[in-house]
C-alpha positions as CSV (number, residue, x, y, z in Angstrom):
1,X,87.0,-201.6,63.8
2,X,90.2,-199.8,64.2
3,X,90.5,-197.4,66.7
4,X,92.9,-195.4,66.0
5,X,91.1,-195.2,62.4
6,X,87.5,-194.2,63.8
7,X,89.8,-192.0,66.0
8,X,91.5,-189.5,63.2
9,X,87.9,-189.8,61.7
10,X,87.1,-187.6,64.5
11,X,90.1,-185.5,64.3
12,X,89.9,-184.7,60.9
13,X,86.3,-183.2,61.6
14,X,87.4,-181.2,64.7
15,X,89.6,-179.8,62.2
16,X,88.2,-178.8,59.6
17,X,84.9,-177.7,61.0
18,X,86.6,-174.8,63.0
19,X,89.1,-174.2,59.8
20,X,85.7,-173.6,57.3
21,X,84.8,-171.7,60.2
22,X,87.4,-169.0,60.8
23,X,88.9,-169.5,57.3
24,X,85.4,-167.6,55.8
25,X,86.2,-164.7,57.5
26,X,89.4,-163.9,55.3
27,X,87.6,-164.0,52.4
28,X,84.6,-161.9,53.4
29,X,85.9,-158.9,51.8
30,X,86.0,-160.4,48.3
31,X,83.0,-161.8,49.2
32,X,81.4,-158.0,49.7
33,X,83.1,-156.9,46.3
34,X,81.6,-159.4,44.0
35,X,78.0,-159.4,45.4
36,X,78.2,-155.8,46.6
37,X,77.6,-156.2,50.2
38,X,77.3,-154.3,52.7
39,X,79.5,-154.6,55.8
40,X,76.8,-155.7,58.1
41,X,75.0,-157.9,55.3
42,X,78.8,-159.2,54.9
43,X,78.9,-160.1,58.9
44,X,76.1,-162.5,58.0
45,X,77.9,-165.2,55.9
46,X,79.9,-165.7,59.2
47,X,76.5,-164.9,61.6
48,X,74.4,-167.5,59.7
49,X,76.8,-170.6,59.9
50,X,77.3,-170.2,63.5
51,X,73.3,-169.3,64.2
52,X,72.2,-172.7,62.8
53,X,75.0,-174.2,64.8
54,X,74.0,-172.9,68.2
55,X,70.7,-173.7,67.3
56,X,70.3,-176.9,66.4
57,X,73.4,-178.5,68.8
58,X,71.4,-179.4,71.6
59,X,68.3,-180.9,69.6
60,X,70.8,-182.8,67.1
61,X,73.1,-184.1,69.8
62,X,69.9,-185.5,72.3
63,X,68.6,-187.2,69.0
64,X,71.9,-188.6,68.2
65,X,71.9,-190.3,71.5
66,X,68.5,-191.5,71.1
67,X,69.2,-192.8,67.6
68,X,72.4,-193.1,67.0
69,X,75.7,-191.1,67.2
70,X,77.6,-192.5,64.2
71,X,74.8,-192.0,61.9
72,X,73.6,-188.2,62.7
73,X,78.1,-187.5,62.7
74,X,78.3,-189.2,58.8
75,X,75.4,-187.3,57.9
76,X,76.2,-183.8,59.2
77,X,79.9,-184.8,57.1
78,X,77.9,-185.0,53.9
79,X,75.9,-182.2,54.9
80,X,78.8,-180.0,55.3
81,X,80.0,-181.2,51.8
82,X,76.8,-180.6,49.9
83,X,76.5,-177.3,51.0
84,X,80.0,-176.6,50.3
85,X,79.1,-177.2,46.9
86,X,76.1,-175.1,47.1
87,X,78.2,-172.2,48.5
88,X,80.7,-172.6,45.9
89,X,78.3,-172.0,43.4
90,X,75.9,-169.4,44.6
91,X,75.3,-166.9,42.1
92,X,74.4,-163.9,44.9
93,X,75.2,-163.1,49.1
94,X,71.2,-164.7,49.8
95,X,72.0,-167.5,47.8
96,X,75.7,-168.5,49.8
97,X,74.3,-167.4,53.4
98,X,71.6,-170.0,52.8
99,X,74.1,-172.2,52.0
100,X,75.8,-171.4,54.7
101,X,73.1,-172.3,56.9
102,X,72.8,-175.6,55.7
103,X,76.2,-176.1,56.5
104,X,75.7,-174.8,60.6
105,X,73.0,-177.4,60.2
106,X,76.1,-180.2,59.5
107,X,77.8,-178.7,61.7
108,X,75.9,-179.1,64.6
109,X,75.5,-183.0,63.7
110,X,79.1,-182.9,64.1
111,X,80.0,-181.0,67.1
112,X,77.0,-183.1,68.4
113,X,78.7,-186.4,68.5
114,X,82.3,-185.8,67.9
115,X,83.5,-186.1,71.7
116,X,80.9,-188.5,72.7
117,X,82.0,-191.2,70.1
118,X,85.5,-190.3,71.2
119,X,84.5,-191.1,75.0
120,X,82.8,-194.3,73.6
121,X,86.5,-195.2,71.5
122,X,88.4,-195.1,74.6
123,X,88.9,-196.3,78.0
124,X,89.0,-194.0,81.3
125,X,92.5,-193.8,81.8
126,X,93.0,-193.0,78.3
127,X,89.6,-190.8,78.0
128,X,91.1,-187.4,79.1
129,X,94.2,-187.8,76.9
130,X,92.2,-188.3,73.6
131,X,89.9,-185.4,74.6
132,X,92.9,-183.3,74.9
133,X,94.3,-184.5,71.8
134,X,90.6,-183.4,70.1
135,X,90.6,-179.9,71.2
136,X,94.2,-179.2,70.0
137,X,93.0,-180.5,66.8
138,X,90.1,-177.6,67.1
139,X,93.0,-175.2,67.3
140,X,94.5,-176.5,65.0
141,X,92.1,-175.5,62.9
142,X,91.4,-172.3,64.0
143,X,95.3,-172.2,63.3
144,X,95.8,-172.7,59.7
145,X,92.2,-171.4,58.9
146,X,93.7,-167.7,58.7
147,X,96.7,-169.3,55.9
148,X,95.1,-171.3,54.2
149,X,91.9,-169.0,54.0
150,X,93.9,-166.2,52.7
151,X,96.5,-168.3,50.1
152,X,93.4,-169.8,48.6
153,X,91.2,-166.9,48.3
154,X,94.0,-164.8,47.2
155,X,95.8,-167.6,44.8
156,X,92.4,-169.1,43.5
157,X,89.0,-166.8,44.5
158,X,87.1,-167.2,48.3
159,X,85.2,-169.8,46.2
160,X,88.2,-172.3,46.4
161,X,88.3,-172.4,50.7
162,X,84.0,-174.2,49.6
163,X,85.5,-176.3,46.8
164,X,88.7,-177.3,49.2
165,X,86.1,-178.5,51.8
166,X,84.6,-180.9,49.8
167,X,86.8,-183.6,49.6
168,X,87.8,-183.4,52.9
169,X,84.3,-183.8,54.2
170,X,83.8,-186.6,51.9
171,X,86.6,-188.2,52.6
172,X,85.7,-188.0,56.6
173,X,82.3,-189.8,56.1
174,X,83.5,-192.4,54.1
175,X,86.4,-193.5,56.6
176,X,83.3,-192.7,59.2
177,X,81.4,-194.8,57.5
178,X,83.8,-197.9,57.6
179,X,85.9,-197.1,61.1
180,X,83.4,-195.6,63.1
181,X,81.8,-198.2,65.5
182,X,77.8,-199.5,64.6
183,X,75.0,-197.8,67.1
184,X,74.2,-200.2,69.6
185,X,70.5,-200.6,69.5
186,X,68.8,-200.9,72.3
187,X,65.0,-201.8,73.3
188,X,64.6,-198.4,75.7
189,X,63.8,-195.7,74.1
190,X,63.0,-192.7,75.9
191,X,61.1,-189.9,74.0
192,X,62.4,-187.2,72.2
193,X,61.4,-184.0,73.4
194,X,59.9,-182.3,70.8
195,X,57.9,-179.5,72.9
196,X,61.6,-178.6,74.4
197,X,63.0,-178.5,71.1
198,X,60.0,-176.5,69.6
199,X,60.5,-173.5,72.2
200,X,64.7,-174.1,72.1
201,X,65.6,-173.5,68.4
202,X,63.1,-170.5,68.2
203,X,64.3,-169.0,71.5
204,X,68.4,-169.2,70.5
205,X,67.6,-167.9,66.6
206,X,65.1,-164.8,67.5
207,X,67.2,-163.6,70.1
208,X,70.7,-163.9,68.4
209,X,69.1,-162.6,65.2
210,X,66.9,-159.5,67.2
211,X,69.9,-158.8,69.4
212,X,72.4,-158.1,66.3
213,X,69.6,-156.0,64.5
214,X,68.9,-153.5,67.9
215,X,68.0,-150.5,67.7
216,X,65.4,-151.6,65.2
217,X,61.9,-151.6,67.0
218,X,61.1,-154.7,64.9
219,X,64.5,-156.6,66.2
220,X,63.6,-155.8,69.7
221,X,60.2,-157.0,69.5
222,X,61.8,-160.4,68.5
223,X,64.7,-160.3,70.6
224,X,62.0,-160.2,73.7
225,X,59.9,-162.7,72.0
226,X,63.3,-165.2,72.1
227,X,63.7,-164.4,75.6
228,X,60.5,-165.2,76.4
229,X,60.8,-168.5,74.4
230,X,64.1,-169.3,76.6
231,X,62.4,-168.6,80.1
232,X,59.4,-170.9,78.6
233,X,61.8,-173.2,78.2
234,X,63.9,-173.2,81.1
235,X,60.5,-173.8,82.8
236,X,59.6,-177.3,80.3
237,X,62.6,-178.0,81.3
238,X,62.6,-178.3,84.5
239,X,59.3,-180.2,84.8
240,X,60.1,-183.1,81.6
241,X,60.8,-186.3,82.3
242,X,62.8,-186.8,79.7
243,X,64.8,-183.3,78.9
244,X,66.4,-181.8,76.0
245,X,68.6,-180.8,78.4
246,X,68.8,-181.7,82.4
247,X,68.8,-178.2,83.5
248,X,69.3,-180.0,86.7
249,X,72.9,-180.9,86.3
250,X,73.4,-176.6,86.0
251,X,71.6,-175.9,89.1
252,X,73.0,-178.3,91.3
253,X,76.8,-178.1,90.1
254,X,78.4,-174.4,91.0
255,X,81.7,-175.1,89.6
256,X,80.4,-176.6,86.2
257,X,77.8,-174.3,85.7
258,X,80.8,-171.2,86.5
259,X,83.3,-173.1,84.2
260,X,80.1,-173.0,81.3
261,X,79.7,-169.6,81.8
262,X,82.9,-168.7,81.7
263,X,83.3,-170.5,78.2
264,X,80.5,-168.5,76.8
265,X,81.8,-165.0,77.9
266,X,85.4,-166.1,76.7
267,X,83.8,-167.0,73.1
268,X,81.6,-163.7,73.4
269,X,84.6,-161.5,74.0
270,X,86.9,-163.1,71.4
271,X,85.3,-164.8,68.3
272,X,84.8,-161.5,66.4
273,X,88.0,-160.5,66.5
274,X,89.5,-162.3,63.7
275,X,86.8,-160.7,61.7
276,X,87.5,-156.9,62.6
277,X,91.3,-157.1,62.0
278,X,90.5,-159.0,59.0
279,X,88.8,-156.4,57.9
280,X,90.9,-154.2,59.0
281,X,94.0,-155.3,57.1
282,X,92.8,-155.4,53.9
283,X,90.5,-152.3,54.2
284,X,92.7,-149.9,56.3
285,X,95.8,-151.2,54.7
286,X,95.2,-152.3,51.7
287,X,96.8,-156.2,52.2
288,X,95.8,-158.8,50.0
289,X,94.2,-161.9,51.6
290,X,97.0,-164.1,52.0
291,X,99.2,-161.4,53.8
292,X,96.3,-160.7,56.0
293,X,95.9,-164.6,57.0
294,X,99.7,-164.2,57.9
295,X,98.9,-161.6,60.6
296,X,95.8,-163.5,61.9
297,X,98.4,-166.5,62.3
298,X,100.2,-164.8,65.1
299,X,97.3,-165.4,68.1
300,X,96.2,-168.6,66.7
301,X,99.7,-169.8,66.9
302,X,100.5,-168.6,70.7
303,X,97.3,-170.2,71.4
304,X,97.9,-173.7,70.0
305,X,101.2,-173.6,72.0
306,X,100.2,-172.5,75.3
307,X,96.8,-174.6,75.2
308,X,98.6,-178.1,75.5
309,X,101.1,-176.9,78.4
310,X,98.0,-175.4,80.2
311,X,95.7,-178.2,80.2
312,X,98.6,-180.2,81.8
313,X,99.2,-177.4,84.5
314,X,95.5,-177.6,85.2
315,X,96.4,-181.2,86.2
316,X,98.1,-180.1,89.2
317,X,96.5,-177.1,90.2
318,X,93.1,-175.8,90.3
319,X,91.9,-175.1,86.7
320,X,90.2,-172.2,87.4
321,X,93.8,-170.6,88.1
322,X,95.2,-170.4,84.6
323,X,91.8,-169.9,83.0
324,X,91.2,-166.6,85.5
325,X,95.0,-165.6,84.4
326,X,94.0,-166.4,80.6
327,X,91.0,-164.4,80.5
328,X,92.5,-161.5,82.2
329,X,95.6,-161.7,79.5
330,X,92.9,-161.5,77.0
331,X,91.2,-158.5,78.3
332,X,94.4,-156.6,78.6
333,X,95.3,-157.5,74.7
334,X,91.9,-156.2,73.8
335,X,92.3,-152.9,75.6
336,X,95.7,-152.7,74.2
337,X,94.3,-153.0,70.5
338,X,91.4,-150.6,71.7
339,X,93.9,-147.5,72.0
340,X,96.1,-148.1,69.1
341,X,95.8,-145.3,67.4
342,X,94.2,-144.9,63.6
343,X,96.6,-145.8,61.0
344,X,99.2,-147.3,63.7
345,X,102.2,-149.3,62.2
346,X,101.2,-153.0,62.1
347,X,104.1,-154.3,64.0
348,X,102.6,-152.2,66.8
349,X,99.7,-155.4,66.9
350,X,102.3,-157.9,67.7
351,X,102.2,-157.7,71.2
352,X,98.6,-157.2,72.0
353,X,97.9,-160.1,69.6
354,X,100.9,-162.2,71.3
355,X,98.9,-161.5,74.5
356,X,95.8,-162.7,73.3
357,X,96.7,-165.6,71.9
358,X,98.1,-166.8,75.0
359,X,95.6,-166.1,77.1
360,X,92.9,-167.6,74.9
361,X,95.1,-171.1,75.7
362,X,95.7,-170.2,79.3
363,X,92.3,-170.4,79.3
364,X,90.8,-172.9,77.0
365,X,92.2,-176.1,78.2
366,X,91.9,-175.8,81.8
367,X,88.4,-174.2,81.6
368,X,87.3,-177.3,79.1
369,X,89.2,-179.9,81.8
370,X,87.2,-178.1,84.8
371,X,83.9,-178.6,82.4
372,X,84.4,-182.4,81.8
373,X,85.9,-183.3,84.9
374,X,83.3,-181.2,86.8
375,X,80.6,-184.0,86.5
376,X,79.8,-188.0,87.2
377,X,81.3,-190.4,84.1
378,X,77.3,-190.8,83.2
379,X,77.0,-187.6,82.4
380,X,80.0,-186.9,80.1
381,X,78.2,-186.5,77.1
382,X,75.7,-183.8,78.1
383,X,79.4,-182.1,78.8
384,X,80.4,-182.7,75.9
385,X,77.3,-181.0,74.5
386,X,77.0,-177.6,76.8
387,X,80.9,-177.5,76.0
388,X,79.9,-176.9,72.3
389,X,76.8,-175.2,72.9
390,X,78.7,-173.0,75.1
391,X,81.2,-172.2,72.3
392,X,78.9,-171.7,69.1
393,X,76.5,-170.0,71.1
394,X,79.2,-167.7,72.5
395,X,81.0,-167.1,69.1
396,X,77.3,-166.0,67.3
397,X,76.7,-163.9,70.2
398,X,80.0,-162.3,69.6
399,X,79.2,-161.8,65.7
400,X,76.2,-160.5,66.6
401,X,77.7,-157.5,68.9
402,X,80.1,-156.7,65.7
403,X,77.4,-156.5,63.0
404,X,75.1,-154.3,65.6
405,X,78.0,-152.0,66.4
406,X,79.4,-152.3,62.7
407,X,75.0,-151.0,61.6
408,X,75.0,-148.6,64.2
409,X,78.0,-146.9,62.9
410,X,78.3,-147.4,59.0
411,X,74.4,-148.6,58.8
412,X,74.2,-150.2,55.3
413,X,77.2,-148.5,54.2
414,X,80.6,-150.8,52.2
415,X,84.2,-149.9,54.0
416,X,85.7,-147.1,52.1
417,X,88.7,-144.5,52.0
418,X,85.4,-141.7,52.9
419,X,84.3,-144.4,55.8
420,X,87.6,-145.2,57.3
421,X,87.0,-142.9,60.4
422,X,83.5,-144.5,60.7
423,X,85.0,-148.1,60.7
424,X,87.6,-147.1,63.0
425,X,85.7,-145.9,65.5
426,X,83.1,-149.2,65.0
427,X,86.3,-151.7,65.7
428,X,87.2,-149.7,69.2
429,X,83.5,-149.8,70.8
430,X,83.8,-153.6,69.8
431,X,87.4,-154.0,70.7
432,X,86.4,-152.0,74.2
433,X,83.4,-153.6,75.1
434,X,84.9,-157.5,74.3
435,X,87.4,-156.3,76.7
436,X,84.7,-155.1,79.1
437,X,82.8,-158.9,78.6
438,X,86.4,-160.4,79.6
439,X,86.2,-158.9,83.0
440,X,83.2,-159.9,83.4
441,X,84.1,-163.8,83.0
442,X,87.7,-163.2,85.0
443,X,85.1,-162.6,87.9
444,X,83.0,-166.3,86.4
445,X,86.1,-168.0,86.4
446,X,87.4,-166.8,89.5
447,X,84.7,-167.4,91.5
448,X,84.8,-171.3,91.1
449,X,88.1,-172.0,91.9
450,X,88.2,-174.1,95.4
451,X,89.4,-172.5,98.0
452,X,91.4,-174.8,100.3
453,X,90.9,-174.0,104.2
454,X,93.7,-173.6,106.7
């Protein structure tokens, strides 16, 4: 087995899961004009990925350690590529959101055992290096989803980013497949909790789904129904043997369980953003996909530079430092965009998307090196877990805010010269309250950093 093989295995899906990701979003407007969807329905091909993700993390990466990493990580990479195909093809919006579900489901197999075989691959001294390495490739991603998303829908149809996916992921599992190392088999096995998992995957979907469909009575009824399903299974939790999740390590850790926090708000506040201005562009003014993708470029690039140079600052200093300075950047960028005024001159978004960008890696690396340096060696891979969990979770959370805003505002209504005003106003009460979340996790992030006496 060569490492460095079974290591750009890895890599190459920490790239492209966040590229299929954030690349979707470009396309979501051609996506609405050929199935005739509605802007909140549209919100949905986005929602739906990320909703199975946050889902099913937790249950897939616990069975993965249970029955092996390398064969639940090849499988989600065929998954993925399947329902590619299946997306690529769908003949109507119910048809590719399915599809799309199927491929959160992937997905989570993925983001599930990604960093753990990568903390398996590599010695301690080398561990936090390689880690590092993984989440620039993840922004990487997140990088070049904007470009290529927009030269492909624009050059070839939003079909092509589904078709362009498929090869890559087959490609991944069968260099997995030969690189990766074998699943050491071992005559323990403890039980998989299936009464955990039971009340987890209903508690995360109802209440993500019921939250982004509020006011509706019916949507709040399963919104509290979710809740109630979460504090049902906090309390399993607490009392299993054998956890889906060892709530314990939360409870009894105040820094790691600030620095998860502060993970999810960031991803709350932020995630929906590329799919407002993406909207925004080529509704409001008129650019085609590819141009669009261009100006998404600019925070995704000031992100992938600063993240590098702030998870090494976070070497020397207390992480929670440049995360608390990174997520108040963001916050400001955000308010900034908030008070633009309608029909502003593009170059006006520059700075505030300069500003965000930079925060988000002010705030990224440190924060992630404060999560997995927070805890015992033995318990690096229910790390690496909550650090996914955090972010998927985070980032549907965030897509659900937009498509309740975006409903409350334009209900069922298609982005229109007669509904500019309407969709204006929808992208500053989500602009304003993501800026409003921010604060909240600049007081998360602050509030764990060590205080030194004397």
């Amino acid at each position: 087995m060569n490492r460095r093989t079974a290591f750009a295995v890895i890599l190459i899906s920490s790239l492209i899961n966040p590229l299929i990701s954030a690349a979707v979003n470009v396309a979501l407007p051609s996506m609405g004009t050929e199935f005739g969807l509605s802007t909140a329905a549209l919100s949905w091909v986005s929602l739906s990925f990320l909703l199975a993700s946050a889902a099913l993390l937790l249950p897939l990466g616990r069975f993965a350690d249970l029955y092996g990493q390398r064969n639940v990580f090849l499988t989600g990479n065929l998954l993925i590529a399947l329902s590619a195909l299946g997306a690529a093809l769908a003949p109507d919006g119910s048809v590719l959101i399915l599809f799309r579900v199927i491929q959160g489901i992937g997905s989570a197999m993925v983001y599930g055992t990604g960093m753990a075989i990568v903390t398996s691959l590599f010695e301690p001294k080398d561990r936090g290096k390689m880690i590092g390495i993984n989440v620039t490739a993840v922004y990487l991603g997140l990088t070049l989803a904007p470009l290529i998303g927009g030269f492909l829908t624009d050059s070839f149809g939003w079909r092509s980013i589904f078709f362009t996916t498929i090869p890559v992921s087959m490609i991944t599992a069968i260099l997995g497949f030969w690189a990766l190392p074998k699943d050491r088999k071992s005559d323990r096995k403890d039980p998989f909790d299936l009464v955990g998992t039971a009340l987890y995957i209903p508690a995360i979907t109802l209440s993500v789904f019921g939250f982004s469909h509020l006011p509706d009575i019916h949507a709040a009824v399963l919104l509290a129904i979710g809740v109630v399903l979460l504090i049902l299974f906090v309390k399993q939790q607490l009392k299993q043997e054998h956890p889906l999740l060892d709530l314990r390590l939360l409870f009894g850790n105040k820094p790691f369980a600030l620095a998860n926090a502060a993970a999810f708000i960031n991803y709350a506040a932020t995630f929906a953003l590329t799919f407002m201005l993406s909207l925004l562009l080529q509704y409001a003014y008129e650019l085609p996909p590819r141009s669009a993708g261009m100006w998404l470029l600019v925070p995704s690039i000031c992100m992938m530079v600063t993240a590098p140079l702030a998870g090494k600052l976070s070497d020397t200093i207390d992480p929670g430092i440049p995360a608390s300075i990174g997520m108040t950047m963001t916050g400001i960028g955000l308010l900034i965009l908030t008070v633009l005024p309608a029909g502003f001159h593009l170059n006006l978004m520059l700075l505030p998307m300069a500003i965000i960008g930079i925060g988000l890696g002010l705030f990224s690396s440190p924060n992630t090196n404060a999560i997995m340096s927070g805890v015992e060696k033995r318990f690096l891979g229910v790390a690496s877990a909550l650090v996914s969990t955090m972010r998927v979770t985070g980032q549907a959370v965030s897509m659900g805010i937009a498509a309740l805003v975006i409903h409350a505002v334009l209900g069922n209504s298609q982005v229109t010269t007669e509904t500019l005003p309407q969709f204006y106003l929808a992208a500053r009460i989500i602009l304003g309250g993501s800026a409003v979340i921010c604060g909240l996790g600049v007081f998360a992030s602050m509030a764990r950093i060590q205080r030194k006496d004397g």
